[in-house]
N, C-alpha and C positions, 0 to 999 in steps of 0.2 A: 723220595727221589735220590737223595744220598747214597742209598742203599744201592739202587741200580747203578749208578756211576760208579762206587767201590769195586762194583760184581765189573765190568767194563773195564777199569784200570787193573784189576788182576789176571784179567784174562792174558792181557800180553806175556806174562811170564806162568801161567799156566800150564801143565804137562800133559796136553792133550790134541789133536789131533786138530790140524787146520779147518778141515771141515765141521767137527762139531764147535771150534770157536767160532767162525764165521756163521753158525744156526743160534747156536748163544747170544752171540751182537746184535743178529735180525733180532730175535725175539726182547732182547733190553731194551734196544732203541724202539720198539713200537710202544713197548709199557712206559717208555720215558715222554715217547711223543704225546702219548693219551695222557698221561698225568702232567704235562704241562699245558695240553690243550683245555683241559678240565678247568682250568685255574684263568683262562685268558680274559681279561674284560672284554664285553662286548656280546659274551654267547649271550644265548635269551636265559634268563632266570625263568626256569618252568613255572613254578608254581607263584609267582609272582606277575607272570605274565595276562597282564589287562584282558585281552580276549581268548584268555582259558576260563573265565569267570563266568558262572551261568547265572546272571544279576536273580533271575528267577524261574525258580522250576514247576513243573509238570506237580499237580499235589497230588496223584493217583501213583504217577511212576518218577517221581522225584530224583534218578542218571538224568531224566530226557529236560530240554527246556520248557518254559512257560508257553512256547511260540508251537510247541509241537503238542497236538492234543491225540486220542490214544480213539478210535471206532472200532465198532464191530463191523467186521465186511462179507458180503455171504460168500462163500466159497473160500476165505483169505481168513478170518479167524480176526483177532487184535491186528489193528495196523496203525504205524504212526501218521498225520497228517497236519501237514503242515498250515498254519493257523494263521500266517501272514506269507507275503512274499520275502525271498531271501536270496540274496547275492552268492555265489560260488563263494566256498573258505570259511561262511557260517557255521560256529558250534553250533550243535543241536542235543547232543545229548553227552556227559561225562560221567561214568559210572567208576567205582571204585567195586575191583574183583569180590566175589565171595569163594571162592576158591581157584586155586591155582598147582597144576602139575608139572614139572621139569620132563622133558622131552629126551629119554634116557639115552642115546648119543650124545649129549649136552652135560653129562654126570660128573666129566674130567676137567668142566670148564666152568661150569656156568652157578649159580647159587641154590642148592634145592630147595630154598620157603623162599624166595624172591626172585628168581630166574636170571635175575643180573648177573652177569659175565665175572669172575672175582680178577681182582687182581693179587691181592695178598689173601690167602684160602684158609677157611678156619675150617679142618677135618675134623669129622665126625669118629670119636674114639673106636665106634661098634661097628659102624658100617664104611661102605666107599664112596658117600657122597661130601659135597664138599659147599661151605655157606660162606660168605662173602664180607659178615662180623660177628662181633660175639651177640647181639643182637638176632641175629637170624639161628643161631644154633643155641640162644637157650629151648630150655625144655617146653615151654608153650610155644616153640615154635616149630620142633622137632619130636613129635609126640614118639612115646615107647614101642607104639604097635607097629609104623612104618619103620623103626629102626633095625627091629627083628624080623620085618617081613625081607629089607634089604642084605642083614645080615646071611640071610639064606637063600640067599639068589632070586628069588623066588619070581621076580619082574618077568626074567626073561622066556615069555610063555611060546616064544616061538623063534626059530632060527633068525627070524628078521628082525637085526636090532632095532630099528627103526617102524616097528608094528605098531600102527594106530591103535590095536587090541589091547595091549599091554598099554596102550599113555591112557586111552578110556576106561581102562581099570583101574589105574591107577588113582584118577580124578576121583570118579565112583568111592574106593579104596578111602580116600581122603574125606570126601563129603561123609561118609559114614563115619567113619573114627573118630571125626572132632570133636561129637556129641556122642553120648551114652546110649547105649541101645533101647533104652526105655524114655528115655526123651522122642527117639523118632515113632516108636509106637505111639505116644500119646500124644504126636502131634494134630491128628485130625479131632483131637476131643479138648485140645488144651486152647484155652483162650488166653493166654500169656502174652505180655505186652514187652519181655523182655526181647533185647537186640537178634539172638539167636534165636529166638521163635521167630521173629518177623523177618531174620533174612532165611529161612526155610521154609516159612512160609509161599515164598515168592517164587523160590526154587521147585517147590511142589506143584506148584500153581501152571508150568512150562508143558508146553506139549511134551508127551512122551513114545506116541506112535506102538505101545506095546501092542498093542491089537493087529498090524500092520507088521512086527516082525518075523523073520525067520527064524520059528517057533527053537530047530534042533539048535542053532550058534548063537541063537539069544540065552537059552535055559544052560548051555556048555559055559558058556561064560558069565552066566552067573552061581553059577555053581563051583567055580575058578574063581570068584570074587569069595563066596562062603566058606571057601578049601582058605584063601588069603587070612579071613577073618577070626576063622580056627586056630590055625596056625601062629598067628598074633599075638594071641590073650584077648582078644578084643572078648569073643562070646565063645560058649561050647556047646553043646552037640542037642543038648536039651531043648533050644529053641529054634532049631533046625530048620522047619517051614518057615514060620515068621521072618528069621533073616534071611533065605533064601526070596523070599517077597520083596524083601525089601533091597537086596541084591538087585533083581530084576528090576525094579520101577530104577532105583537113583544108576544102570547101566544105560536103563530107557532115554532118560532124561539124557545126561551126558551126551549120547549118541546125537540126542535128537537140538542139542543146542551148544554143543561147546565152542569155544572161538580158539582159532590157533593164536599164540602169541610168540610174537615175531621181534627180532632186533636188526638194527641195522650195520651190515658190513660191508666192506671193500672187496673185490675181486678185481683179477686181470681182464675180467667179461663183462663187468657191471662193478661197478663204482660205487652204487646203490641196493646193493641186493637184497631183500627182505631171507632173513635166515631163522628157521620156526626153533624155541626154543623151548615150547610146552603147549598146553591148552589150558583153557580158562571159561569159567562161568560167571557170565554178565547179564543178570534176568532182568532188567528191568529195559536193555535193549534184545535179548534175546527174546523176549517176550512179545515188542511191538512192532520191530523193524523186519519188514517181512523179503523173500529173497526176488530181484529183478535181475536179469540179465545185463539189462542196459541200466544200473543204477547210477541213483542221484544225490549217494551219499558216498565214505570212505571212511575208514577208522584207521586211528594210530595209537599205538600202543606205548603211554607214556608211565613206565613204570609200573606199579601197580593200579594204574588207571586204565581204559578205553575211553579214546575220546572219536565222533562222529560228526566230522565237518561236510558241509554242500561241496559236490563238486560242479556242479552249474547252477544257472538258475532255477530258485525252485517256484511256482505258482503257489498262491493264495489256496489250498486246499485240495493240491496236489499231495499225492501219497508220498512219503517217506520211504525210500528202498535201498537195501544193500547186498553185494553179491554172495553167496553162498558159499561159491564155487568160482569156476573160469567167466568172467564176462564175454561178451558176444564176438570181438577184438581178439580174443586168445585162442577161442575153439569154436568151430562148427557145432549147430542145435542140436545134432545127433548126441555128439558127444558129452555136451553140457545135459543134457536131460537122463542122458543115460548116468551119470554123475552123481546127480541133485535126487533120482530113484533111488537106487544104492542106499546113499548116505541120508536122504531127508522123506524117502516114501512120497515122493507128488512130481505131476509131470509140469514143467513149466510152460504155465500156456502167455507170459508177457509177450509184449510187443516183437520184441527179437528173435522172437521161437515161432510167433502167430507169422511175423513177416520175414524170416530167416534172414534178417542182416549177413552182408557178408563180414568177413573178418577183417582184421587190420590189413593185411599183404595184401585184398583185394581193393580195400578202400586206399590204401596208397597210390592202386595202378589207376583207379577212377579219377585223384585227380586232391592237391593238399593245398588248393586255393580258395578264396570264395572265386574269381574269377572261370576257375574250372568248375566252378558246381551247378550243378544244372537248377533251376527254376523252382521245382518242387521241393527243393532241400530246404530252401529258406522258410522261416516263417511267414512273409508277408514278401512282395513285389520290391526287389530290388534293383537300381539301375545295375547298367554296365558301369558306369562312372566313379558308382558308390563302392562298387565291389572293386575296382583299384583303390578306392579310398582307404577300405575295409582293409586290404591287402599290404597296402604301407604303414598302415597302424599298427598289425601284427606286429609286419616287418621292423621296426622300430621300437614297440616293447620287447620283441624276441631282443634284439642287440644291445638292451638293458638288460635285459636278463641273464644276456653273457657275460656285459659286464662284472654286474654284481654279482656272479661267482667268481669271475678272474681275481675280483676282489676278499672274495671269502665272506659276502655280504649274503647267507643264505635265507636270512628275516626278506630283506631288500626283494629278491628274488622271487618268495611267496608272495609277496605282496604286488608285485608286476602281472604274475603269472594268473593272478587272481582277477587282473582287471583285464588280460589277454584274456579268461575264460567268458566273462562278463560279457565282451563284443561276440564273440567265438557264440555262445548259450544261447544271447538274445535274437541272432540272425540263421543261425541255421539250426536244423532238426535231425535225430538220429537216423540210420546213421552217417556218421562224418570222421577222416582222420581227422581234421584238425577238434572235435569233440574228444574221440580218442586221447588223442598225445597232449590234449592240455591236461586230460582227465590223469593220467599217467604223472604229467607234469608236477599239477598241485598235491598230487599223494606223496611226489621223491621230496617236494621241497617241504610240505608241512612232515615228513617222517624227521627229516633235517635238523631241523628246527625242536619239533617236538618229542621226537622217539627216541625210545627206548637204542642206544650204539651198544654195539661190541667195540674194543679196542683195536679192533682191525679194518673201525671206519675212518675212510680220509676223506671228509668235506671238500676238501682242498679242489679234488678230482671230479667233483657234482659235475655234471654237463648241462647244456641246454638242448632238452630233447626234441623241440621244435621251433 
């Protein structure tokens, strides 16, 4: 912090032009605020925090908890199902990544083996990526083959920086490199009990839809994957089929399960904005957690973790679901389905696609009371009476929950929001805005809380969305 305040007090006599001091100052004072807000008692200690502990796990699929058991469903494949009842804000499942890729807009800022935002940048000698301590840029962290794939441009496979093509290859790219290429051939024959057979294992084990792809830009691209791997030093030219095979399955895969990973920053439009800063493979939830429109889970991306808390109530042996894609709230079924085709090969036939929910801007004009709601919404006979009862209760957790931001109290605020969703879940049925915006609610405040900042997040500004 010394260091930024020395850069700050020089600037005044500085030989340089008003407007780039005044872009210098903005950019100090925000890296001064993050590094003093880092240090303040009170934030939550992540990894010490009581209910991030999953006292007991799942003994099949060991991210998920004990409470969450794993079926087979006809039509639905593995699915998680929940084994007791559960209050909104429930952990359920906490997985620790098996690989992870930097989101290459993200190159000039962010960490490339741990996707964190750096402050003080440890450059990489050969290439232009940039890691965040010496730690992420030793040599088992930063293998020789992606350094000379970088060295040579080679990422940029299409005019658009930002091409999901290029960050899937990339993963792909990654998942193959770590290991030697005669380890993944003798994966289907090797009964090995060490760590990297069993977490490849489980990786192999993930749908992968090749039967189901577009045969000409699946084989184009992995044949761009085999051109990377030549290229490299990884293999040459003599095993040509074999890794072109195995190109296509670990593209398959990727395609067919990877999760974006997101950090949280500040905007002049959103206070909260999730900003994607790579993709990530999490097989033990990518495996069971299957896609609903109107889901009944949420993840947050806490460092090298994914963690999967309720966002309402769940039923004793109610399914487990999270969204893939746009929830019902953001886009019309056309949209979302034509979406979830694309990218996952299956049309969604849930609830909110069977009975076409309207969207958010509809269900606001229908009506963000219980007293507006009409009779079928509810789970069970509601008076008139109850539903102003219903309605000053919101009313009065919501103006806790203003509080406790104006205070900077954003534990406080999850915890309000949680028992707003709890009244909210137990009396009405989708769809509903106030389901909506609480749902929205508990995801701003546990990202808060638990996620993954940029330093261009300011708490300070959280709102109360409803």
């Amino acid at each position: 912090m010394d260091t930024y305040k020395r850069v700050l007090e020089s600037l005044d006599t500085a030989e340089i032009s008003q407007d780039l001091k005044m872009k210098v100052k903005k950019e100090v004072n925000l890296k001064l605020e993050s590094l003093s807000m880092a240090g303040k008692p009170g934030l939550i200690s992540k990894l010490q925090e009581p209910d991030l502990e999953l006292m007991e796990r799942n003994m099949e699929y060991p991210a998920l908890s004990s409470s969450v058991r794993v079926e087979e469903k006809e039509g639905r494949g593995r699915s998680a199902i929940a084994d007791r009842f559960m209050l909104p804000g429930v952990l359920v499942a906490r997985e620790t990544v098996s690989a992870s890729v930097l989101y290459i807009p993200k190159i000039s800022v962010n960490c490339w083996t741990c996707l964190k935002e750096t402050l003080i940048p440890y450059p990489c000698s050969s290439c232009p990526v940039l890691f965040c301590s010496a730690t992420c840029s030793s040599k088992e962290k930063h293998d020789r083959f992606e350094c000379k794939l970088l060295s040579l441009g080679l990422l940029r496979v299409s005019e658009t920086l930002d091409c999901q093509l290029a960050t899937n290859l990339q993963l792909a790219f990654r998942l193959i490199t770590k290991e030697c290429a005669e380890f993944h051939f003798s994966l289907p024959y090797d009964q090995s009990t060490t760590t990297a057979y069993k977490a490849y294992t489980r990786i192999l084990k993930l749908v992968n839809h090749q039967d189901m792809c577009n045969t000409v830009e699946h084989v184009s691209s992995a044949l761009t994957l085999q051109h990377w791997l030549f290229v490299s030093g990884y293999t040459d030219s003599t095993s040509s089929d074999m890794i072109l095979c195995l190109c296509s399955l670990y593209l398959a895969i990727v395609k067919a399960n990877c999760h974006g990973t997101f950090q949280l920053e500040s905007t002049a439009s959103d206070y909260a904005k999730l900003s994607m800063v790579g993709i990530s493979i999490f097989p033990d939830v990518a495996a069971t957690f299957n896609h609903c429109c109107d889901p009944n889970t949420f993840v947050v991306d806490m460092g090298q973790e994914l963690l999967t808390f309720t966002s309402r109530i769940v039923q004793e042996g109610e399914e487990l679901t999270q969204v893939y894609g746009s929830y019902y709230g953001e886009a019309d079924r056309d949209k979302r389905r034509s979406k979830l085709m694309e990218k996952f090969n299956f049309t969604c036939d849930c609830d909110a696609c069977r009975l076409e929910y309207p969207t958010s801007s509809t269900l606001l004009e229908e009506g963000k009371t219980f007293q507006q709601t009409p009779q079928e919404r509810f789970w069970k006979h509601v008076s008139d009476e109850d539903k102003i009862g219903l309605d000053d209760e919101i009313l009065r957790l919501g103006n806790e929950v203003e509080h406790s931001l104006e205070a900077g109290n954003q534990r406080w605020a999850l915890e309000v929001t949680k028992e707003r969703m709890k009244i909210i879940s137990e009396n009405l049925r989708s769809p509903h805005i106030l389901l909506t915006m609480g749902m929205i609610s508990l995801l701003k405040y546990s990202w808060s809380v638990y996620g993954s900042r940029s330093i261009k997040y300011n708490p300070r500004n959280l709102p109360c969305y409803f």
